[in-house]
C-alpha atoms as an extended CHARMM CRD file, in Angstrom:
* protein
*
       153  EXT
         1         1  UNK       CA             80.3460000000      107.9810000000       54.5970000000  PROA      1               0.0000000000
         2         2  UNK       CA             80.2090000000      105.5820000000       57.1820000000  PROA      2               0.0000000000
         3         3  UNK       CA             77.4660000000      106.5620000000       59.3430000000  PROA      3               0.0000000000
         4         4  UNK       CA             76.2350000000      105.2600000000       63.0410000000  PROA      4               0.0000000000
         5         5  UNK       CA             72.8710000000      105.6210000000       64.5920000000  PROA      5               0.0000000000
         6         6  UNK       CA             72.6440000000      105.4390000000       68.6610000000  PROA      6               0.0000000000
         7         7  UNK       CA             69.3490000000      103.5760000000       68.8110000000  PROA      7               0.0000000000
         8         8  UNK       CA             67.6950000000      100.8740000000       71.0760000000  PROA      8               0.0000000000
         9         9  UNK       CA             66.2080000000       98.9310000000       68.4950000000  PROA      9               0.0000000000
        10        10  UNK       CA             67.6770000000       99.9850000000       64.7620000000  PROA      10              0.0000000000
        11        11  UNK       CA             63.9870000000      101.9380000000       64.0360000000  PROA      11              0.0000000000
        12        12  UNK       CA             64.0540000000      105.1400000000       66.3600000000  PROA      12              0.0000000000
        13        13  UNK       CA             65.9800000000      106.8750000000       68.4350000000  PROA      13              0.0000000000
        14        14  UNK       CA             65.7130000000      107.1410000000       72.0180000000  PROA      14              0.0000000000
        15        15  UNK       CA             65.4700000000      109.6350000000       74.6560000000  PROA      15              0.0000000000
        16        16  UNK       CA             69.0550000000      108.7270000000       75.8410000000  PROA      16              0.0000000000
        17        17  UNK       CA             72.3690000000      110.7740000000       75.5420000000  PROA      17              0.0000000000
        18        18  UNK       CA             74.2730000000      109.3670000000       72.1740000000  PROA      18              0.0000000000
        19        19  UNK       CA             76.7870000000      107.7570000000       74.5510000000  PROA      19              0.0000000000
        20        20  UNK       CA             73.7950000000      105.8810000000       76.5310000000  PROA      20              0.0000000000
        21        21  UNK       CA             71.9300000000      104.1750000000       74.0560000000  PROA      21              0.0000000000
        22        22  UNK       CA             72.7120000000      100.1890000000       73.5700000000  PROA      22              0.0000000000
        23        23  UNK       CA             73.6920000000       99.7250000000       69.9190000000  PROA      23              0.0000000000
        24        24  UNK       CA             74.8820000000      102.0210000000       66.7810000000  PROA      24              0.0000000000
        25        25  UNK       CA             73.5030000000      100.7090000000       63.2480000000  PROA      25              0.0000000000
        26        26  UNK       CA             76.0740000000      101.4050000000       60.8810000000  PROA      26              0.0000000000
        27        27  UNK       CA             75.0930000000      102.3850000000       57.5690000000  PROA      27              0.0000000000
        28        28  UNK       CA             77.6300000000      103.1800000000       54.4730000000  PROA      28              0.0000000000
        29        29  UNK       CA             75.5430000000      106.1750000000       53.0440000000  PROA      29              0.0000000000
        30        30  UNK       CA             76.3900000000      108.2210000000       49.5890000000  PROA      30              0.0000000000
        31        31  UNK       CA             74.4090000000      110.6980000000       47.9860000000  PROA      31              0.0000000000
        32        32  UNK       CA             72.6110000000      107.9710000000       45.8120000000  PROA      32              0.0000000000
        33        33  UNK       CA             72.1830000000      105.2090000000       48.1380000000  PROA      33              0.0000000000
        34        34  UNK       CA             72.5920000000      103.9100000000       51.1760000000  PROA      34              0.0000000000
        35        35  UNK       CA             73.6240000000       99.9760000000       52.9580000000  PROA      35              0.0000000000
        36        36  UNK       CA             73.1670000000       98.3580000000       56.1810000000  PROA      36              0.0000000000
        37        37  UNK       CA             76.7070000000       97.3710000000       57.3000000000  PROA      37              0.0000000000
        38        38  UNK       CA             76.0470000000       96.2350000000       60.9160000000  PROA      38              0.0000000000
        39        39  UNK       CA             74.7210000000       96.5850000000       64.4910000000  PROA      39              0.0000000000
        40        40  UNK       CA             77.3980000000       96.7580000000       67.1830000000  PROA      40              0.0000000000
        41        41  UNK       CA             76.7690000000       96.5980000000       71.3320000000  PROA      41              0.0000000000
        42        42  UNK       CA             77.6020000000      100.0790000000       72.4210000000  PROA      42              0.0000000000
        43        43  UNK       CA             80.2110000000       98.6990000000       75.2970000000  PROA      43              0.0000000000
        44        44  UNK       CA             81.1520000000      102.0460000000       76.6950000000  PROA      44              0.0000000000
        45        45  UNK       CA             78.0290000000      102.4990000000       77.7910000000  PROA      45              0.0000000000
        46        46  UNK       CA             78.6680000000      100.0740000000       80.5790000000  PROA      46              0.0000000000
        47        47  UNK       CA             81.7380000000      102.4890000000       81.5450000000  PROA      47              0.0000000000
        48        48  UNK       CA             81.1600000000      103.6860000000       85.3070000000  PROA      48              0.0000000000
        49        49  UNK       CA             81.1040000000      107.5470000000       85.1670000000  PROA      49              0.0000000000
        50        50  UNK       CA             82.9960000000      109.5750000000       87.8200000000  PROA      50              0.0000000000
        51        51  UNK       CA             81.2120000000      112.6750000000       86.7050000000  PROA      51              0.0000000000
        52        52  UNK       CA             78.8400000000      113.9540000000       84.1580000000  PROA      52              0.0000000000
        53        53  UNK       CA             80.4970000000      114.0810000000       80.4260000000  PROA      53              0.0000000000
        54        54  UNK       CA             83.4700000000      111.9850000000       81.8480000000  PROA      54              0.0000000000
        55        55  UNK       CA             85.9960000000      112.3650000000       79.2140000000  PROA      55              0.0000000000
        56        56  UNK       CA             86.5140000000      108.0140000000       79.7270000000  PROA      56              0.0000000000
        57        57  UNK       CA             83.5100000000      107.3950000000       78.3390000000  PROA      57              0.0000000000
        58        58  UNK       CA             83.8590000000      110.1230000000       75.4590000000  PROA      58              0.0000000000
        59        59  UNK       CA             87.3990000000      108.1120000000       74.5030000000  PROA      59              0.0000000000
        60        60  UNK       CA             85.4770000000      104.6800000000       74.7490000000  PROA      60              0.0000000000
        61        61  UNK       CA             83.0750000000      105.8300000000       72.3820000000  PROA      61              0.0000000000
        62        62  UNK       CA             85.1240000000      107.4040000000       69.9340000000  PROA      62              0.0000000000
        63        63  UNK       CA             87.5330000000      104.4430000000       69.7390000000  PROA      63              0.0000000000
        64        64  UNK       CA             84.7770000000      101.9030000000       69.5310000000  PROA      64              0.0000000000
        65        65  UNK       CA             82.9850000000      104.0370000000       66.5140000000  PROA      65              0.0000000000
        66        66  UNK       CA             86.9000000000      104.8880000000       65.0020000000  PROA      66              0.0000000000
        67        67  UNK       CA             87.3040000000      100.7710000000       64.5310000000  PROA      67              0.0000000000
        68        68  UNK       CA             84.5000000000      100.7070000000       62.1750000000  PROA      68              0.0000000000
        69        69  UNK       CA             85.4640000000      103.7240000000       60.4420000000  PROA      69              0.0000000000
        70        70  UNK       CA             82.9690000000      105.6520000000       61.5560000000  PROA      70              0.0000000000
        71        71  UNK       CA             82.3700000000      109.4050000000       60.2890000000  PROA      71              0.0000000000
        72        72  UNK       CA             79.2270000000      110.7100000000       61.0660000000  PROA      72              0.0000000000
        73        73  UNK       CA             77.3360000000      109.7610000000       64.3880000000  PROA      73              0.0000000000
        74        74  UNK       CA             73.5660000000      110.5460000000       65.1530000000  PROA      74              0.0000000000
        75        75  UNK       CA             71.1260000000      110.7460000000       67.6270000000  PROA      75              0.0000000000
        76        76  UNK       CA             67.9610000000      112.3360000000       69.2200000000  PROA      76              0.0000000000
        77        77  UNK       CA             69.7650000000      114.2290000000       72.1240000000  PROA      77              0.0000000000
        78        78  UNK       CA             73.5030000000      114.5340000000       72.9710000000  PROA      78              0.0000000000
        79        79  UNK       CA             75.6700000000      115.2540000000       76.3380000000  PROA      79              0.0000000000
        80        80  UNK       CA             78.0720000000      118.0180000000       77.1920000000  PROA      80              0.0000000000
        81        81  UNK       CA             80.6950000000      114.9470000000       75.6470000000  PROA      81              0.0000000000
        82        82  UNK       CA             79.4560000000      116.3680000000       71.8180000000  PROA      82              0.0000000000
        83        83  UNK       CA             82.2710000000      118.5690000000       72.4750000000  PROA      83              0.0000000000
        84        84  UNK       CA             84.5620000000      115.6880000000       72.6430000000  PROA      84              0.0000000000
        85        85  UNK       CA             82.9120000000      113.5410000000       69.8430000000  PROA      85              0.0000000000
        86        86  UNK       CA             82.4790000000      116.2430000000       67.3220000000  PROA      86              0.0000000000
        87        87  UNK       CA             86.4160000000      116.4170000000       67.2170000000  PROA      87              0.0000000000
        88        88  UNK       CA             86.5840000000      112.8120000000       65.1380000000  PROA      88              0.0000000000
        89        89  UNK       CA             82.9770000000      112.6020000000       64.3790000000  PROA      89              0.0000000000
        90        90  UNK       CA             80.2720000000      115.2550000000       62.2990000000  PROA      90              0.0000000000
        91        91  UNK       CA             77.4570000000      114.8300000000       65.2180000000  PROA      91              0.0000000000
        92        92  UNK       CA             74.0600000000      115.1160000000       63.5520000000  PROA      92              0.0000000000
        93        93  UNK       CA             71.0460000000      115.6550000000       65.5110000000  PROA      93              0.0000000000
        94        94  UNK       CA             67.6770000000      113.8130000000       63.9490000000  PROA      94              0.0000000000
        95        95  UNK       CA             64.5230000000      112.4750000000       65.9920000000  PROA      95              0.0000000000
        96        96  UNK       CA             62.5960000000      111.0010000000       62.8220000000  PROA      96              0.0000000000
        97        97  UNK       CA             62.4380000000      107.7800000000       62.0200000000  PROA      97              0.0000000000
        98        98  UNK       CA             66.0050000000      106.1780000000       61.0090000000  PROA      98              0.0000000000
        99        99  UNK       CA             64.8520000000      105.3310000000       57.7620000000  PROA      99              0.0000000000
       100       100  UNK       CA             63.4350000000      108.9790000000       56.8990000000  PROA      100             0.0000000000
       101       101  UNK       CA             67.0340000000      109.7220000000       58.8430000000  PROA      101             0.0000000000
       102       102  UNK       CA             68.9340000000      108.2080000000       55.9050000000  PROA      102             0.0000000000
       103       103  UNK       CA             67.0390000000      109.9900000000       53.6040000000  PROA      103             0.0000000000
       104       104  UNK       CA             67.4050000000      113.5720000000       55.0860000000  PROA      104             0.0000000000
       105       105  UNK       CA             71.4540000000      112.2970000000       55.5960000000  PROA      105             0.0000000000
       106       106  UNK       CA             71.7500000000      111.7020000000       51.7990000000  PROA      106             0.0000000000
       107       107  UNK       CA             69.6350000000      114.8040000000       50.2640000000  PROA      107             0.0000000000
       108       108  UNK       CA             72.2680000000      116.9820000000       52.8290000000  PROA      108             0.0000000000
       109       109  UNK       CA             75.0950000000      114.5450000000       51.6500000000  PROA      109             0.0000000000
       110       110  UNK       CA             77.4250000000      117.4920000000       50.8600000000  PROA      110             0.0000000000
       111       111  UNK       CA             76.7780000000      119.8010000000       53.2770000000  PROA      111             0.0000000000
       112       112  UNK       CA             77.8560000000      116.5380000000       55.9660000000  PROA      112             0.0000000000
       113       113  UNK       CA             80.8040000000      116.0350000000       54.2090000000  PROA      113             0.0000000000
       114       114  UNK       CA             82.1190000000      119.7100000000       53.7300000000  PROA      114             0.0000000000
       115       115  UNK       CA             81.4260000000      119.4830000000       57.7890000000  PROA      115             0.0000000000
       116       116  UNK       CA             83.5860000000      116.2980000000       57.7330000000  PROA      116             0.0000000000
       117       117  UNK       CA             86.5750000000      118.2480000000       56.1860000000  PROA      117             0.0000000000
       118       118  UNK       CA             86.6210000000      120.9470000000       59.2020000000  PROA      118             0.0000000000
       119       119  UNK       CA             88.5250000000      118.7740000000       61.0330000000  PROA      119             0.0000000000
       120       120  UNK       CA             88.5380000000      119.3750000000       64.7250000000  PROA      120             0.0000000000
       121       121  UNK       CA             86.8450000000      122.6810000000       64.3830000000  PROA      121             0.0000000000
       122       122  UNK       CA             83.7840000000      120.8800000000       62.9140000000  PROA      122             0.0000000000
       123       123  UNK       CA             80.4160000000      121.6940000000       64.5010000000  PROA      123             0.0000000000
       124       124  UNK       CA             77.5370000000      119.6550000000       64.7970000000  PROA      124             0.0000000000
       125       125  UNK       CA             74.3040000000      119.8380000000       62.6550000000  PROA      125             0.0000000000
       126       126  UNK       CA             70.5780000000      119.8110000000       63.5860000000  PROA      126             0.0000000000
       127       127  UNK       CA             67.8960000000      118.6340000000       61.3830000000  PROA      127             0.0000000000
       128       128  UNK       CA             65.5740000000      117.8460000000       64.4500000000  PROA      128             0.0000000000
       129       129  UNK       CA             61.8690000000      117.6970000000       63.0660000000  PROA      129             0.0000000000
       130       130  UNK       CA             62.5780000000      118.1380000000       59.3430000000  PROA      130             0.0000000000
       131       131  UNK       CA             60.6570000000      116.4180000000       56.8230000000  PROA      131             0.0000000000
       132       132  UNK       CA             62.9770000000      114.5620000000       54.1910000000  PROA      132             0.0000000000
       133       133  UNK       CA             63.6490000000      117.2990000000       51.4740000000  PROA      133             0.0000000000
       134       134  UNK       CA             65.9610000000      119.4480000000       50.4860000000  PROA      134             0.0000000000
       135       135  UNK       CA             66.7110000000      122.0310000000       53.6220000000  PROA      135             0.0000000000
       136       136  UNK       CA             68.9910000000      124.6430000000       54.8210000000  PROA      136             0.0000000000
       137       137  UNK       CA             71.2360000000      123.1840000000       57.2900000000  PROA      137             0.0000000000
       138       138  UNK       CA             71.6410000000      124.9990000000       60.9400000000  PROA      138             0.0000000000
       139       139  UNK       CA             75.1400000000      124.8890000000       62.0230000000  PROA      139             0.0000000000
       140       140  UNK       CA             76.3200000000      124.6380000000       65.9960000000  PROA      140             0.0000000000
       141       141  UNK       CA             77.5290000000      127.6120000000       67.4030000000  PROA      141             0.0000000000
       142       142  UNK       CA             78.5570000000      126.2960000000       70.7330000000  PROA      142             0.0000000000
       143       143  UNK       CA             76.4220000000      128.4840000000       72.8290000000  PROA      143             0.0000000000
       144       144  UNK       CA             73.1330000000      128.3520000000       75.0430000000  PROA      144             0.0000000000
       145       145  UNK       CA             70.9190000000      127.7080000000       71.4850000000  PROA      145             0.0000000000
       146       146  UNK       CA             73.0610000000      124.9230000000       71.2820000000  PROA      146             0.0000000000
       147       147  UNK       CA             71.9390000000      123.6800000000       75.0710000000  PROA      147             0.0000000000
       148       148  UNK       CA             68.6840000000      124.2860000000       74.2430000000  PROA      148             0.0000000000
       149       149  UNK       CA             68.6010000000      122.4680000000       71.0280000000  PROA      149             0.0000000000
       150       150  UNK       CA             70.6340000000      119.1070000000       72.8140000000  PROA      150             0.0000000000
       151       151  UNK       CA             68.9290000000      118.9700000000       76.1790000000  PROA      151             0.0000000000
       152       152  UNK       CA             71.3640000000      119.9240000000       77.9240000000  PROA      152             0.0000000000
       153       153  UNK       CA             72.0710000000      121.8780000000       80.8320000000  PROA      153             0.0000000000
């Protein structure tokens, strides 16, 4: 599964939204192994906002990740937008490492892509603070947990 990062500098993840970071380091990842495809600018961050979780931005980001064939995006903290992006993308929520990331991304490889197949009633999954092993995997609900869980008010 074609997998993007939102990272400043392809090693960690920042304290920004998933829509506000600079770049996305796309990664081809399968259950056995995974490859560095590219980095690419993250241009809709530049997109001027009229409000909080404008829905513009959301589409900017969705089409820019959709060229690349994007399936799974993931970050440190996401907006009130990971409604809109979890529609075409399984959001994952990590703040290890990236390369521990992979890891954690390929031992759950299955549980990702049965979230995949939900289609537009997919939720997003948290493995914030998890050591790379084989976990059980907390699901979105969509409710104030959630808000807690992505910084969000």
């Amino acid at each position: 599964m074609k997998t993007a990062f939102a990272t400043g500098d392809g090693e960690s993840f920042t304290n920004r939204h998933f829509g506000d970071n600079d770049y996305y380091y796309i990664y081809d990842i399968s259950e056995s192994e995974s490859r560095f495809i590219k980095r690419i600018n993250n241009t809709a961050a530049t997109i001027k906002e009229k409000m909080h979780a404008d829905p513009e931005k959301a589409m900017g980001i969705t089409g820019l990740l959709k060229r690349e064939n994007v399936q799974v995006v993931v970050s440190k903290v996401y907006g009130p937008n990971i409604k809109r992006i979890r529609k075409n993308f399984v959001c994952v929520i990590m703040n290890n490492p990236i390369s521990d990331s992979i890891n954690i991304i390929k031992e759950n490889f299955k549980d990702i892509s049965d979230e995949w197949e939900k289609g537009e009633e997919r939720k997003h999954i948290n493995f914030k603070k998890v050591k790379s092993q084989k976990l059980k995997v907390k699901m979105g609900r969509g409710d104030e947990e959630d808000k807690r869980i992505m910084n969000i008010d």
